[in-house]
C-alpha positions in Angstrom: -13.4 -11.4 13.5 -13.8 -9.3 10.5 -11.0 -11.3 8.7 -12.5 -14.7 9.7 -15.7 -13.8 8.5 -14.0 -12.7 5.0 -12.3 -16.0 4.7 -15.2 -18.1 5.7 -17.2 -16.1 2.7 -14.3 -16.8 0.4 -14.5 -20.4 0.9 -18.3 -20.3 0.3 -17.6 -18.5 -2.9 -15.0 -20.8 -4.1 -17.0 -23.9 -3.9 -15.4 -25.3 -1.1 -14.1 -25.6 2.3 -10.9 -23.3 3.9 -7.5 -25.4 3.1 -4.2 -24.5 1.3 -3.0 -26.1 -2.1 -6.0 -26.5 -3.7 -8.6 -29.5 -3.9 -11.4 -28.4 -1.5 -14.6 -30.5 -1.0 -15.9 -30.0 -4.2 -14.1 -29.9 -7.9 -13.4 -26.7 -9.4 -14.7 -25.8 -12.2 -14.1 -22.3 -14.1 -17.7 -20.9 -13.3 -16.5 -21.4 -9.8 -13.3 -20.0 -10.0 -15.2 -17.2 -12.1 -17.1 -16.7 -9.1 -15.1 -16.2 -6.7 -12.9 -14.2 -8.2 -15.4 -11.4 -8.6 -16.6 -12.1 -5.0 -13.0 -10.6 -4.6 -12.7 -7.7 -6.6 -16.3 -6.7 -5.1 -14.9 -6.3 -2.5 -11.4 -4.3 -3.3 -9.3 -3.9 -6.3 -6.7 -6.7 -6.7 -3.1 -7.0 -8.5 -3.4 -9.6 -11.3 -0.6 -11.6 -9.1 -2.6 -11.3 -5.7 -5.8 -12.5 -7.3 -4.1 -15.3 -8.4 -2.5 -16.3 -5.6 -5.9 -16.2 -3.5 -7.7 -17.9 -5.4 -5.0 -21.0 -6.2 -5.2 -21.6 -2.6 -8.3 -23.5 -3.6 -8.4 -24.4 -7.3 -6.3 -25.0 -9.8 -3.5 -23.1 -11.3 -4.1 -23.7 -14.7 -7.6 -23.0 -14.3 -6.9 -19.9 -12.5 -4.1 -18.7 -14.6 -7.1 -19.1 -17.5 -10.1 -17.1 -15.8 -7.7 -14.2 -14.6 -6.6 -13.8 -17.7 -10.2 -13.4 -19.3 -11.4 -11.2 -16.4 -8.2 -8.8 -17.4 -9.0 -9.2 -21.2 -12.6 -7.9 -20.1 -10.7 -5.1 -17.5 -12.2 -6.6 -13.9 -8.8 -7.0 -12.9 -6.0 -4.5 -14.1 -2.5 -4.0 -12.3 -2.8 -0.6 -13.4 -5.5 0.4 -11.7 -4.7 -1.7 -8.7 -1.8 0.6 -8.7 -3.5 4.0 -8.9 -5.3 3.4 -6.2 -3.2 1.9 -3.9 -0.7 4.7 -4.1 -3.5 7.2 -3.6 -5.0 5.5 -0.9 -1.6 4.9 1.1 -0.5 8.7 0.8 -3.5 9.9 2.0 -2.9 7.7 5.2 0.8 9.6 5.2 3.0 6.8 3.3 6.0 7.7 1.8 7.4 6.9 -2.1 9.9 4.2 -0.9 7.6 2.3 1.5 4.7 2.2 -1.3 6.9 0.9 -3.4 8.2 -1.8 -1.3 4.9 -2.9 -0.5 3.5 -3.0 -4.3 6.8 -4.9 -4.9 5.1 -7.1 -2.7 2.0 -7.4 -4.4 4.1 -8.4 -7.7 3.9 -5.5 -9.2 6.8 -4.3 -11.9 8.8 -1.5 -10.9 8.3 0.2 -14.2 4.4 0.4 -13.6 5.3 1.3 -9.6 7.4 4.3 -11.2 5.0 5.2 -13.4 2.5 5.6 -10.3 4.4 7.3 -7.9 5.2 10.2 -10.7 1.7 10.9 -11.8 0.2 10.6 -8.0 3.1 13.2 -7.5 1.0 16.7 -7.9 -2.5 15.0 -7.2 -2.4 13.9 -3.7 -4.9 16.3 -2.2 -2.9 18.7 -4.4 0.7 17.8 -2.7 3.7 17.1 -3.9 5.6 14.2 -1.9 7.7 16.6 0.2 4.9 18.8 1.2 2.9 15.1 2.1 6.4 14.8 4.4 5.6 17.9 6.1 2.4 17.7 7.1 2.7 14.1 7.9 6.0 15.3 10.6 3.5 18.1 11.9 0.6 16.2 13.0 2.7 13.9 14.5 5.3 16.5 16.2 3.0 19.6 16.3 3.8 22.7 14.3 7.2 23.9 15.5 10.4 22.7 13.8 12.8 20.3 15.6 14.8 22.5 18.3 17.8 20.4 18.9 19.6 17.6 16.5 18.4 14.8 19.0 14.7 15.6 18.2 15.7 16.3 14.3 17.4 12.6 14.2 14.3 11.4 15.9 11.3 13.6 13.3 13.7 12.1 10.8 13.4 8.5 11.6 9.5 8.8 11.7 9.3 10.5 8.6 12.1 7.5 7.2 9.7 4.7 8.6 6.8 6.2 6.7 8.6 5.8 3.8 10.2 9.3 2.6 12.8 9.8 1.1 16.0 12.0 2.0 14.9 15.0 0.1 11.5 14.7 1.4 12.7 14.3 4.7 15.1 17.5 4.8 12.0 19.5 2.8 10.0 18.7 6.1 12.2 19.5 8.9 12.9 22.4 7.4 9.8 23.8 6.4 7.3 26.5 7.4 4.1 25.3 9.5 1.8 23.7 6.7 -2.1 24.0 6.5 -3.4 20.3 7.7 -6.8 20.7 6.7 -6.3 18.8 3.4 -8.7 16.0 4.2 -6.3 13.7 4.2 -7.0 10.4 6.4 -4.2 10.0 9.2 -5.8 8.1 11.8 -4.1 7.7 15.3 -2.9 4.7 14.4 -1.6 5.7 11.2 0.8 8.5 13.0 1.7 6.6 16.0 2.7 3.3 14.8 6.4 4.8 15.3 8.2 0.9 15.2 10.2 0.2 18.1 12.5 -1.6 15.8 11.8 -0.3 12.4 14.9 -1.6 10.9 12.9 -3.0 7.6 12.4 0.6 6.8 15.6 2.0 8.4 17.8 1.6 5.1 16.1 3.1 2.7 19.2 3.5 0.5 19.8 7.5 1.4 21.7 9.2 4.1 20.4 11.8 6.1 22.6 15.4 6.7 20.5 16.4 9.8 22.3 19.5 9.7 21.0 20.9 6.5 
C-alpha cells in the first residue's frame, strides 16, 4: 500500500496522471518537472541516473535532462552522495562489497565512484572493517560458535557469499573469534534470513572459496 500511495503522490507532483512514456494529462513544463523532482529527493537521496529515469516516465527527456542538471549544479542531486549513503546504509543492514556494488551498478553509477565508496566506508562502518562486518553478520545468523564440520562451513559460506562478501571476507569470518554484536548495526529478521533458495545471481561472485583454510 505504501508504494501505491508513493506513486499516486508522484503523479500528483508531476502534473499529471500515472502512465509510462511520458505525456500525462497535462503538459509539462520545467516548474513541474522542478517540482517533482524535489518531491523525490524529499523523500530519499537519488542517483542523477535514477532521478532521471523516474521522472521521464512522465515528462520530457529533454526537459528532464535540463532541470537535473540545474538541481546537480545547485547540489540537490549528487551521485556522490547518493553513493555515501547507500553503501553506509546497506552495510549496516549486513551487505557485502560485491553485492553493493552490483546494485549501485544498477543505479548507474560509475565503477570508479562505487570504488571510491567502498574504500573510504571501509574503517567507518560502525567502526568495522568489511571482514569484521562478515563476522558478525555469520554470527547473528549462525550463533557464536564456528562451523563444526565442512558441510556447515560450505553452507555459513554461501550465506555470507549471498550477502555479498567476498572470499577473504568470507574465510576472515569462519575463522574468527566470537565478535561483540552490540554495534548498533540494523539487521532485521528479514535482513538475516532472506537465505535465497536459489541464490545463483549472487553465487559467482568471481572468487573461489578454500573451505579448508
Amino acid at each position: 500500500m505504501k508504494r501505491f500511495r508513493s506513486q499516486a503522490a508522484f503523479g500528483r507532483a508531476g502534473g499529471g496522471a500515472e502512465g509510462e512514456g511520458g505525456n500525462t494529462g497535462e503538459a509539462s513544463t520545467e516548474k513541474t518537472v522542478e517540482f517533482a523532482a524535489v518531491a523525490l529527493l524529499a523523500r530519499r537521496e537519488h542517483s542523477v541516473a535514477e532521478l532521471k529515469r523516474k521522472l521521464s516516465r512522465r515528462h520530457p527527456q529533454a526537459m528532464v535532462e535540463v532541470v537535473v542538471a540545474r538541481l546537480a549544479a545547485k547540489n540537490l542531486v549528487s551521485d556522490s552522495r547518493f553513493v555515501t549513503n547507500f553503501v553506509h546504509y546497506h552495510a549496516r543492514r549486513g551487505q557485502g562489497p560485491l553485492r553493493i556494488r552490483s546494485e549501485l551498478r544498477q543505479q548507474g553509477i560509475a565503477d570508479e565512484a562505487i570504488t571510491e565508496a567502498l574504500a573510504d566506508s571501509r574503517m567507518t562502518v560502525s567502526g568495522m572493517n568489511w571482514a569484521e562486518l562478515a563476522a558478525e553478520v555469520r554470527q547473528r545468523k549462525f550463533g557464536a560458535a564456528r562451523p563444526g564440520s565442512l558441510a556447515e562451513r560450505a553452507k555459513q559460506a554461501r550465506f555470507l557469499q549471498y550477502r555479498g562478501f567476498n572470499g577473504d571476507q568470507i574465510r576472515a569470518a569462519l575463522n574468527a573469534a566470537v565478535v561483540e554484536t552490540a554495534s548498533g548495526n540494523d539487521f532485521s529478521g528479514d535482513d538475516l534470513h532472506e537465505e535465497s533458495q536459489d541464490s545463483s545471481g549472487h553465487a559467482n561472485a568471481g572468487f573461489d572459496l578454500d573451505l579448508d583454510s
